[in-house]
DRENPA-3360 file (N, C-alpha, C; in nm, 2 decimals, always signed):
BEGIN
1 = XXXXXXXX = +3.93/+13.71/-1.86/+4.00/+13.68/-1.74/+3.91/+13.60/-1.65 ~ +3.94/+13.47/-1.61/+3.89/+13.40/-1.52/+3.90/+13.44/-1.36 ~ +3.79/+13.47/-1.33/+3.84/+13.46/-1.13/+3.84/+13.33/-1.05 ~ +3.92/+13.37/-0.97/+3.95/+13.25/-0.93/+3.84/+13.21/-0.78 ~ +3.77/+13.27/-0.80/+3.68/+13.18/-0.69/+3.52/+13.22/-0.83 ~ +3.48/+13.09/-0.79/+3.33/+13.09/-0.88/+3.24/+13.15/-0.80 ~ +3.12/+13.24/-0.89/+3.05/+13.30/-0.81/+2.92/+13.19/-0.85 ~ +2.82/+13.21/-0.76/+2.74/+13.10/-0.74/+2.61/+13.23/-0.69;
9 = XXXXXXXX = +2.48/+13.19/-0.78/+2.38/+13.28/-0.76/+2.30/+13.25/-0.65 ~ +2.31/+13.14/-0.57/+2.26/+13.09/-0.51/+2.29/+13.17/-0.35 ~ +2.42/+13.15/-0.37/+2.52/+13.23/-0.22/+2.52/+13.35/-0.26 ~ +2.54/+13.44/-0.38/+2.44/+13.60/-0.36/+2.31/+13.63/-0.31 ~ +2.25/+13.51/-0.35/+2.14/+13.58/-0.32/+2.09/+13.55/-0.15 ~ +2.17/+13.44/-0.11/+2.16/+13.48/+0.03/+2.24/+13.57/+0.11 ~ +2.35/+13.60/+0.03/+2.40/+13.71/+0.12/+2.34/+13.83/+0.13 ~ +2.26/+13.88/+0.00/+2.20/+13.96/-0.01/+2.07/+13.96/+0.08;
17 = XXXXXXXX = +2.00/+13.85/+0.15/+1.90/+13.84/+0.18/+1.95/+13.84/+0.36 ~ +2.06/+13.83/+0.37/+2.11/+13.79/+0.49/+2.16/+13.96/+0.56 ~ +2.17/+14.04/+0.47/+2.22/+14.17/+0.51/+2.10/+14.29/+0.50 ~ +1.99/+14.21/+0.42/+1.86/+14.33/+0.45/+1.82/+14.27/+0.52 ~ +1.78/+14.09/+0.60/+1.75/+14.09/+0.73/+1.82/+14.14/+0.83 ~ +1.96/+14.17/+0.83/+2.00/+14.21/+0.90/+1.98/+14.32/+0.96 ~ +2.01/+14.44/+0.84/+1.94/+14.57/+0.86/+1.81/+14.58/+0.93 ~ +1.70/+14.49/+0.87/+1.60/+14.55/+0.97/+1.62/+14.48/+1.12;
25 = XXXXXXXX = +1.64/+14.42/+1.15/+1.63/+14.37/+1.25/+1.71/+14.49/+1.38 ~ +1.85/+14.50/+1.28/+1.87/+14.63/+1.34/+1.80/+14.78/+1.41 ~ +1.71/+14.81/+1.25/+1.63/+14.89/+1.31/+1.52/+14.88/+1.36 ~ +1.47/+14.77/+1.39/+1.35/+14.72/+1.49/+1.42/+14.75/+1.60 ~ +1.57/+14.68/+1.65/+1.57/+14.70/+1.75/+1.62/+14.82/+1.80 ~ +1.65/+14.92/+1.71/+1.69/+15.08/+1.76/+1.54/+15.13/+1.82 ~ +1.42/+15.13/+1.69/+1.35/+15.17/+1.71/+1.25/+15.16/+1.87 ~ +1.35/+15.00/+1.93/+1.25/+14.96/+2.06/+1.36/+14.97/+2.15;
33 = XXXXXXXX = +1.39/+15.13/+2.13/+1.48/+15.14/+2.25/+1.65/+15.09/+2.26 ~ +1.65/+15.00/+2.19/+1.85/+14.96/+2.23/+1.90/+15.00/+2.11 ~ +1.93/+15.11/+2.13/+2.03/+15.19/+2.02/+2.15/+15.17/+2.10 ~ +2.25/+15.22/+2.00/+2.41/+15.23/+1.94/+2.47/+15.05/+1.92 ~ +2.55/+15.01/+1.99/+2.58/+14.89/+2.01/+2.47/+14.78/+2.01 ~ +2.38/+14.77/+2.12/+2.30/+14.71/+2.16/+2.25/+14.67/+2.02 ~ +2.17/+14.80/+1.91/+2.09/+14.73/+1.82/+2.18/+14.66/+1.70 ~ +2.32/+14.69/+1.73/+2.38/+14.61/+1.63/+2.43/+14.42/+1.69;
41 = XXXXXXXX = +2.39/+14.40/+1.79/+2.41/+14.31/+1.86/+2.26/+14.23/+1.82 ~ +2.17/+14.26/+1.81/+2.06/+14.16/+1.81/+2.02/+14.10/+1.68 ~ +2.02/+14.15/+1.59/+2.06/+14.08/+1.41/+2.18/+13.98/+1.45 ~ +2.28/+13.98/+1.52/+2.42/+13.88/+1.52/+2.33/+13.75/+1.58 ~ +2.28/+13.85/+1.72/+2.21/+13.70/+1.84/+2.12/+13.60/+1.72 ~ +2.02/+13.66/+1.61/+1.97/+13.65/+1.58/+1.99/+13.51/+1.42 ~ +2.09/+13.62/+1.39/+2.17/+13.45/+1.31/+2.28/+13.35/+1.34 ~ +2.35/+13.39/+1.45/+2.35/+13.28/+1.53/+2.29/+13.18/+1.56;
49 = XXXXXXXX = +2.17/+13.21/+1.61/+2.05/+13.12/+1.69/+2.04/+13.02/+1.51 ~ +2.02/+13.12/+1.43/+1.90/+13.04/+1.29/+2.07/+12.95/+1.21 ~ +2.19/+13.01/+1.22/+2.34/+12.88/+1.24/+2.36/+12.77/+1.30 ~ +2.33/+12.77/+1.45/+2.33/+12.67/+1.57/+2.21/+12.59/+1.51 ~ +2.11/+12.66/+1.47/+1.98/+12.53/+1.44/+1.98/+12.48/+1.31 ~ +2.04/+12.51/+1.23/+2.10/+12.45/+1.10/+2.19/+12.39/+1.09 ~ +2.29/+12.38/+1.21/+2.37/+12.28/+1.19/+2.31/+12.15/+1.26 ~ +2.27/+12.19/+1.39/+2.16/+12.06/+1.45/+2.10/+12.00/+1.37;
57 = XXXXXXXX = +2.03/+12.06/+1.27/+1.96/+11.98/+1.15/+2.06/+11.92/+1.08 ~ +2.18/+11.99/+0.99/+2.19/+11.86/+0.87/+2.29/+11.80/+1.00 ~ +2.34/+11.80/+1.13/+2.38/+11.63/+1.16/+2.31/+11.55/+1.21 ~ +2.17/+11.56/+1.18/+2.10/+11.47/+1.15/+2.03/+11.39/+1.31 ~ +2.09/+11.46/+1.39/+2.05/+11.42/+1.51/+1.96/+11.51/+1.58 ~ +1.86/+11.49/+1.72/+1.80/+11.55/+1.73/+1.72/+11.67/+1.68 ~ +1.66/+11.61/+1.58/+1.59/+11.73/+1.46/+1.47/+11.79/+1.57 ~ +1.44/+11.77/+1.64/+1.31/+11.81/+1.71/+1.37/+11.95/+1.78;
65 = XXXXXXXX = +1.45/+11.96/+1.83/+1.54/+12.12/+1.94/+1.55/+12.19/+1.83 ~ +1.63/+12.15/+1.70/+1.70/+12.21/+1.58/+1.57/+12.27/+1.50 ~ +1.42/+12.24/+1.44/+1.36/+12.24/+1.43/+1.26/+12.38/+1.50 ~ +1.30/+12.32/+1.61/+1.23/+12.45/+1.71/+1.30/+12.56/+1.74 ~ +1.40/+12.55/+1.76/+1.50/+12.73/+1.76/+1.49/+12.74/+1.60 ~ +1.51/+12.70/+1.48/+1.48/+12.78/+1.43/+1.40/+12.86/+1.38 ~ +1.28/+12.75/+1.39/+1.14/+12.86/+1.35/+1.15/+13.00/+1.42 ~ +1.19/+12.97/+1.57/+1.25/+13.07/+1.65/+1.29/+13.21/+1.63;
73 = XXXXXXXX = +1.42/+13.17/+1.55/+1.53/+13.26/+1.50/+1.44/+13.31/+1.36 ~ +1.37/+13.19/+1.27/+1.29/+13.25/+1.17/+1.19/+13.33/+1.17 ~ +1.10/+13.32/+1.27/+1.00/+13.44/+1.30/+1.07/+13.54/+1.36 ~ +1.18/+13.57/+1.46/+1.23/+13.70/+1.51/+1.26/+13.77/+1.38 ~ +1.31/+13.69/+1.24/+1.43/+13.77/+1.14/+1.26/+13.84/+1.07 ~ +1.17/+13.70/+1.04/+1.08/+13.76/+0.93/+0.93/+13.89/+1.03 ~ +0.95/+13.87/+1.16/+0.89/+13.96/+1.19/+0.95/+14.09/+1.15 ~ +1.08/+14.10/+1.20/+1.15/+14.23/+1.17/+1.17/+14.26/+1.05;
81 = XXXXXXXX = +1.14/+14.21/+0.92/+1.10/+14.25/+0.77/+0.97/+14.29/+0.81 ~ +0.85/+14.20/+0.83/+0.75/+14.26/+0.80/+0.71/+14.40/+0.89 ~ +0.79/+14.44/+0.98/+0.74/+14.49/+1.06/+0.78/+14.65/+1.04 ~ +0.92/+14.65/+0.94/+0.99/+14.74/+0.94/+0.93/+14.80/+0.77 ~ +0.81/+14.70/+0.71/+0.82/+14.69/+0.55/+0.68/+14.80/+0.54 ~ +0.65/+14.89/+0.67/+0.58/+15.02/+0.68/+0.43/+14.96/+0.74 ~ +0.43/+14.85/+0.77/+0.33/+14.82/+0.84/+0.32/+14.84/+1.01 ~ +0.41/+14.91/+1.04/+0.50/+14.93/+1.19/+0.53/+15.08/+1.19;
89 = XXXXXXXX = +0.48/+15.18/+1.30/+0.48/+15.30/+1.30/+0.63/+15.32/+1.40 ~ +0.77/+15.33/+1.33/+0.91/+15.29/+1.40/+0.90/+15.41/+1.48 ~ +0.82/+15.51/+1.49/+0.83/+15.62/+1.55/+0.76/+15.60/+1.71 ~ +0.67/+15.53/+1.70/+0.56/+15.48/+1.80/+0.58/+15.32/+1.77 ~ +0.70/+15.26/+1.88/+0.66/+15.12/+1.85/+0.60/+15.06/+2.02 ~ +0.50/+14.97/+2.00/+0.41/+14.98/+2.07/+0.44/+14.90/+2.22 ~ +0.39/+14.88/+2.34/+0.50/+14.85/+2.46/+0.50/+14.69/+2.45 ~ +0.39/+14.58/+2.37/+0.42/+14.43/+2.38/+0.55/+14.43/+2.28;
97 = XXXXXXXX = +0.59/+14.50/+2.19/+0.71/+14.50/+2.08/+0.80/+14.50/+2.18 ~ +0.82/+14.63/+2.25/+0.96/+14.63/+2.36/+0.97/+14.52/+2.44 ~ +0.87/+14.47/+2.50/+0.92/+14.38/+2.59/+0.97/+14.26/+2.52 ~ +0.91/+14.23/+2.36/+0.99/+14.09/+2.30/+1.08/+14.12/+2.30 ~ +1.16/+14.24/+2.26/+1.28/+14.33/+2.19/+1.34/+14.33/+2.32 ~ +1.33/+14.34/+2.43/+1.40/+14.36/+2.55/+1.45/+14.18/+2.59 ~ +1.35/+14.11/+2.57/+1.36/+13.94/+2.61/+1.42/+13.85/+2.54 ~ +1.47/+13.92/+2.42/+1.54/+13.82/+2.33/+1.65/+13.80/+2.35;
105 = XXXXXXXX = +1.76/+13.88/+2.40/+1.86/+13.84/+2.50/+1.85/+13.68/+2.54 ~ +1.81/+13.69/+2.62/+1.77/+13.52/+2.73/+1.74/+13.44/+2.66 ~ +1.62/+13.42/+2.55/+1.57/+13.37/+2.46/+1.65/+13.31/+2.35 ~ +1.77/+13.38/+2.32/+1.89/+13.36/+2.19/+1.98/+13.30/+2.27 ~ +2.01/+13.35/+2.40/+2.07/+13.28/+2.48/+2.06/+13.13/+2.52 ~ +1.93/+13.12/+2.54/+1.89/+12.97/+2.61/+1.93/+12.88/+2.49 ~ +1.86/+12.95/+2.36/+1.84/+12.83/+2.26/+1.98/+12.79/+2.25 ~ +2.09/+12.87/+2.21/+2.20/+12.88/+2.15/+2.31/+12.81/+2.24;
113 = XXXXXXXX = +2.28/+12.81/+2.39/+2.35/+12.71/+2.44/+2.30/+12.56/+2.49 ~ +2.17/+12.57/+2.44/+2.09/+12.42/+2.45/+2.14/+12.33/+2.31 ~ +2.15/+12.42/+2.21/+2.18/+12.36/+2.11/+2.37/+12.33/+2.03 ~ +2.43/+12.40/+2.11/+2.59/+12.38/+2.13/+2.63/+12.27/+2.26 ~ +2.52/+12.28/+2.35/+2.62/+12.24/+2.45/+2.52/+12.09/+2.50 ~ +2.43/+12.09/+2.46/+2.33/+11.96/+2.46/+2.33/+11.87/+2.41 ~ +2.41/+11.71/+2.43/+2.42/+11.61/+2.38/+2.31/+11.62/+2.28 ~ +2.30/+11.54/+2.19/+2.22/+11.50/+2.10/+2.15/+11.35/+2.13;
121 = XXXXXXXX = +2.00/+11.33/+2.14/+1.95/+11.21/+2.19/+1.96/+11.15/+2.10 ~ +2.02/+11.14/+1.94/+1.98/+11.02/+1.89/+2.12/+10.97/+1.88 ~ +2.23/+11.03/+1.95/+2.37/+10.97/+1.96/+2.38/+10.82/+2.00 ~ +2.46/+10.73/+1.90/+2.49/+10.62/+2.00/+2.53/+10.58/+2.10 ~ +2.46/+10.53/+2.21/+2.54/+10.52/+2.34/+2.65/+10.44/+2.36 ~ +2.76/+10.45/+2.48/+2.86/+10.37/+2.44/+2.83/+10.25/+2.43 ~ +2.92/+10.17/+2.40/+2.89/+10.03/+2.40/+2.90/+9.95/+2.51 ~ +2.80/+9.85/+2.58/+2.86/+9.81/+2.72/+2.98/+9.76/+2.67;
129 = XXXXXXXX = +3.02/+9.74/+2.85/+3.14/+9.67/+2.86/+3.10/+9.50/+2.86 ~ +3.18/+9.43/+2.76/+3.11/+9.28/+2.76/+3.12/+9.24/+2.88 ~ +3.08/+9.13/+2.90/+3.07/+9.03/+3.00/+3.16/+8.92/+3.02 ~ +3.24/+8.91/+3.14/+3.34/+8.83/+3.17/+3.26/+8.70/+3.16 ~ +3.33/+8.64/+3.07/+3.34/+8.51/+3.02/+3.31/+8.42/+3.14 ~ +3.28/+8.30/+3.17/+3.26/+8.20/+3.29/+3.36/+8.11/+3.30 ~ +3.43/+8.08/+3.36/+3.56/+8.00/+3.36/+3.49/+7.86/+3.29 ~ +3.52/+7.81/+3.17/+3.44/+7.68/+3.16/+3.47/+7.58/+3.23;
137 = XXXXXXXX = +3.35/+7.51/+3.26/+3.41/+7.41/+3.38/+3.46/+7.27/+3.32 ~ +3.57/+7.26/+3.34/+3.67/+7.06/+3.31/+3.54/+7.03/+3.25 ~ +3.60/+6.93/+3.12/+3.57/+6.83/+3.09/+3.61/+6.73/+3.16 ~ +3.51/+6.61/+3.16/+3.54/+6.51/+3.26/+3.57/+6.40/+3.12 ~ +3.66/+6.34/+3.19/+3.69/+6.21/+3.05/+3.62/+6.11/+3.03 ~ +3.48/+6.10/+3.10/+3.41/+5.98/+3.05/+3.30/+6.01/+3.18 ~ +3.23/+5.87/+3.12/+3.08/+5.90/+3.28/+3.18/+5.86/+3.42 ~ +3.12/+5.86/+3.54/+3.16/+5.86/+3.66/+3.17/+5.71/+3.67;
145 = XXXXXXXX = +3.29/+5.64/+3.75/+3.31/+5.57/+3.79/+3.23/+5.52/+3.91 ~ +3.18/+5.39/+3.91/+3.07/+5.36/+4.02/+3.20/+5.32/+4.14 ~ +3.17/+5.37/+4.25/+3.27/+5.30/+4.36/+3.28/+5.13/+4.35 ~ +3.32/+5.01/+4.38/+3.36/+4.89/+4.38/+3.29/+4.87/+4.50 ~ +3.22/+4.79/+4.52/+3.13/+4.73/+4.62/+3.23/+4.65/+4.75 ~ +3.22/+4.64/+4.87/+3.32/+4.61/+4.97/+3.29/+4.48/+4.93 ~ +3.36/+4.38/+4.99/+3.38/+4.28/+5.00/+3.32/+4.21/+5.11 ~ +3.21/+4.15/+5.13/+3.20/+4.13/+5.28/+3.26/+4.05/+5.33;
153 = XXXXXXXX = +3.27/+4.11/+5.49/+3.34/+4.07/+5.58/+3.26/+3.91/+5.65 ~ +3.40/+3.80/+5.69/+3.29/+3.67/+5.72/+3.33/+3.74/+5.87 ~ +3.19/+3.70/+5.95/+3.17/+3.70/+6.01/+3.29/+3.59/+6.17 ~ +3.34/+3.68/+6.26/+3.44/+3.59/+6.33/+3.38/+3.52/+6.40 ~ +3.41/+3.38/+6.41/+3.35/+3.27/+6.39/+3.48/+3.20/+6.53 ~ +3.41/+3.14/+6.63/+3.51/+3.02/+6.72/+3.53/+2.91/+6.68 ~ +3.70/+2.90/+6.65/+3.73/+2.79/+6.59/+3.82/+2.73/+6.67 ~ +3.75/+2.59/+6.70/+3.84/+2.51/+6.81/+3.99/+2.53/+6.76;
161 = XXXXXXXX = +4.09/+2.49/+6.83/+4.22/+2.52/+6.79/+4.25/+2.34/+6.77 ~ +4.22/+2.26/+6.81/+4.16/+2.14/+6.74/+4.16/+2.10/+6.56 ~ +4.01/+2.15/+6.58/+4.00/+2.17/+6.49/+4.11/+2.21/+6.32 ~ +4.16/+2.35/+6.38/+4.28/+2.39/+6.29/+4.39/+2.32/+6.26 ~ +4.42/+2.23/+6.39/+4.52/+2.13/+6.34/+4.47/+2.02/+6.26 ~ +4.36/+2.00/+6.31/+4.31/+1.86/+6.19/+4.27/+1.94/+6.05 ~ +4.26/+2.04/+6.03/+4.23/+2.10/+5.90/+4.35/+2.09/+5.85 ~ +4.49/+2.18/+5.94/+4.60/+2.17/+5.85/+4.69/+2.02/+5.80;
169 = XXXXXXXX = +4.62/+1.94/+5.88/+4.68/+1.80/+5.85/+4.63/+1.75/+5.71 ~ +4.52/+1.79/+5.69/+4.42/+1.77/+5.57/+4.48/+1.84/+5.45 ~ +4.51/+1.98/+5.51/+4.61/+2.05/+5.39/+4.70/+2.02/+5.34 ~ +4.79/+1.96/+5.44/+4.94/+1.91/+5.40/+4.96/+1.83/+5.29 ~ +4.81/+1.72/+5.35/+4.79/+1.58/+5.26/+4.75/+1.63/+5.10 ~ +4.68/+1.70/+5.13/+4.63/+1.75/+4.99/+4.71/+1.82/+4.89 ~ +4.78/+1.94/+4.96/+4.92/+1.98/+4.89/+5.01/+1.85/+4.87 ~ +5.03/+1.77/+4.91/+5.19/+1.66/+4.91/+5.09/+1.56/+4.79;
177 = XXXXXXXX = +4.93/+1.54/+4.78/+4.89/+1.46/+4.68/+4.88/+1.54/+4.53 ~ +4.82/+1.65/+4.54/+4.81/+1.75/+4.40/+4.89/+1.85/+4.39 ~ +4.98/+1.90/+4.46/+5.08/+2.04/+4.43/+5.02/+2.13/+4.48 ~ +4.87/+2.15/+4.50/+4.78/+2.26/+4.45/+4.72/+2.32/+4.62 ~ +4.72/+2.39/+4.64/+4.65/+2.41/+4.83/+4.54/+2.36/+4.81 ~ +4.49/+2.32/+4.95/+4.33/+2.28/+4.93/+4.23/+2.38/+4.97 ~ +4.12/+2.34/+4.88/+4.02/+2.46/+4.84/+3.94/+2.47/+4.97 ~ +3.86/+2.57/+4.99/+3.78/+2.57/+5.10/+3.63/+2.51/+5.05;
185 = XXXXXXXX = +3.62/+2.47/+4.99/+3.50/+2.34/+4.93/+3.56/+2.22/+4.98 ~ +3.67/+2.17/+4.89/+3.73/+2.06/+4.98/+3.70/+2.06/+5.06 ~ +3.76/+2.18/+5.17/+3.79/+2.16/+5.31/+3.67/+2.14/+5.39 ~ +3.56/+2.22/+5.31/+3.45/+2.19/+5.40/+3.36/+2.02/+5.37 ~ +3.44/+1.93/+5.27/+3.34/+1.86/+5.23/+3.41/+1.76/+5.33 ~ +3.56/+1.76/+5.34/+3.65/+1.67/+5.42/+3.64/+1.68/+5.57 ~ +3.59/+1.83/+5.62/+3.53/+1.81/+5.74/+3.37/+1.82/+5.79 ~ +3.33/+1.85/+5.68/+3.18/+1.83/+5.72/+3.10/+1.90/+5.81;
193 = XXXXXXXX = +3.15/+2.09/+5.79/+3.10/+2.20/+5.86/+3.10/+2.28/+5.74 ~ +2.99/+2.34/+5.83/+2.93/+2.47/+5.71/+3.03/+2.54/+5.66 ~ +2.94/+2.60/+5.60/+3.06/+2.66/+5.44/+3.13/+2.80/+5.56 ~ +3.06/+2.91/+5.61/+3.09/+2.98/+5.73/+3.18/+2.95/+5.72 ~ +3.24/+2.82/+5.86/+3.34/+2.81/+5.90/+3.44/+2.74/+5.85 ~ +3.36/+2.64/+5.76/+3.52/+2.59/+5.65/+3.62/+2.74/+5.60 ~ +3.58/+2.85/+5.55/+3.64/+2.97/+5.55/+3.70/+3.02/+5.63 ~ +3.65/+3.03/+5.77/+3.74/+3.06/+5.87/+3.83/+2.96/+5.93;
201 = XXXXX = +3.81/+2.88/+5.88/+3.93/+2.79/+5.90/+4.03/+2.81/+5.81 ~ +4.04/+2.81/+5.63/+4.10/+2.82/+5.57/+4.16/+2.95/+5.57 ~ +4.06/+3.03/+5.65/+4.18/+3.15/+5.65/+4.29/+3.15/+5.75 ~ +4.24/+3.07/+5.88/+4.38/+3.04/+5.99/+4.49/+2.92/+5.90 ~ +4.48/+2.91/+5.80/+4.57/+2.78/+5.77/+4.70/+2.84/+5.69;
% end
């Protein structure tokens, strides 16, 4: 007949090793004073503590805390073998014994909630929040246009009113001979003033 769960020599024999630490630990701690409840309470604190630090280890984070409670929880379990294995007078246990036996409370306590309730430092931190993008700034469609240079201005100039009529007489003739207005070159060669005012003439015309 097959059973249906597989037995594994591996998990007897820690159970088996897990229940005569237990036992002594027990009677270490009867022997130092906390009988009934009490000394069945300090074997529990006790694999607890050496659970909490074996799990800290295989997730693989923070091995240095997990590391150190358990040696912890390891030397409380294997003192209380050696201690109870007749090398320990349980009749006469001596007053530095009681005070460990009395302080492990606090001790199982501290570790056990440093190592449940204590982030792990080699956890990834979150991830920042990215960075708002920079509005990119216009493309421009080509290099910058150079402004267009002004025009300069001729300078206003007194022009006989004379003058203007004998200019526009000159014009008339010239328009009625070529079709074409007359040029302010013409105009200045036909009257025989600076270039200046041959323009300000041609512009009153």
């Amino acid at each position: 007949m097959r059973l249906p769960v597989r037995l594994d020599a591996v998990l007897i024999q820690a159970v088996i090793a897990a229940a005569l630490s237990f036992a002594h630990l027990h009677d270490l701690a009867s022997a130092a004073g906390q009988d009934g409840w009490k000394a069945w309470a300090y074997p529990v604190s006790v694999d607890l503590l050496l659970v909490a630090a074996w799990r800290r280890l295989r997730s693989g984070a923070s091995k240095a805390a997990g590391w150190c409670w358990f040696v912890v929880a390891l030397a409380a379990s294997l003192g209380a073998n050696v201690a109870t294995a007749g090398l320990l007078d349980l009749d006469d246990v001596p007053a530095w014994l009681r005070i460990l036996v009395a302080g492990w409370p606090a001790v199982a306590f501290l570790g056990g909630t440093l190592l449940a309730h204590t982030a792990p430092a080699d956890e990834p931190a979150s991830a920042p929040a990215e960075p708002e993008s920079a509005p990119a700034e216009p493309e421009t469609a080509g290099p910058p246009t150079e402004p267009e240079p002004e025009k300069p201005q001729l300078p206003a100039l007194h022009v006989p009113a004379a003058l203007v009529t004998h200019a526009r007489k000159l014009a008339d003739e010239h328009h009625a001979r070529t079709g074409s207005p007359i040029d302010p070159g013409i105009l200045r060669a036909r009257l025989n003033v600076p270039a200046p005012l041959a323009d300000a003439i041609a512009a009153r015309l």
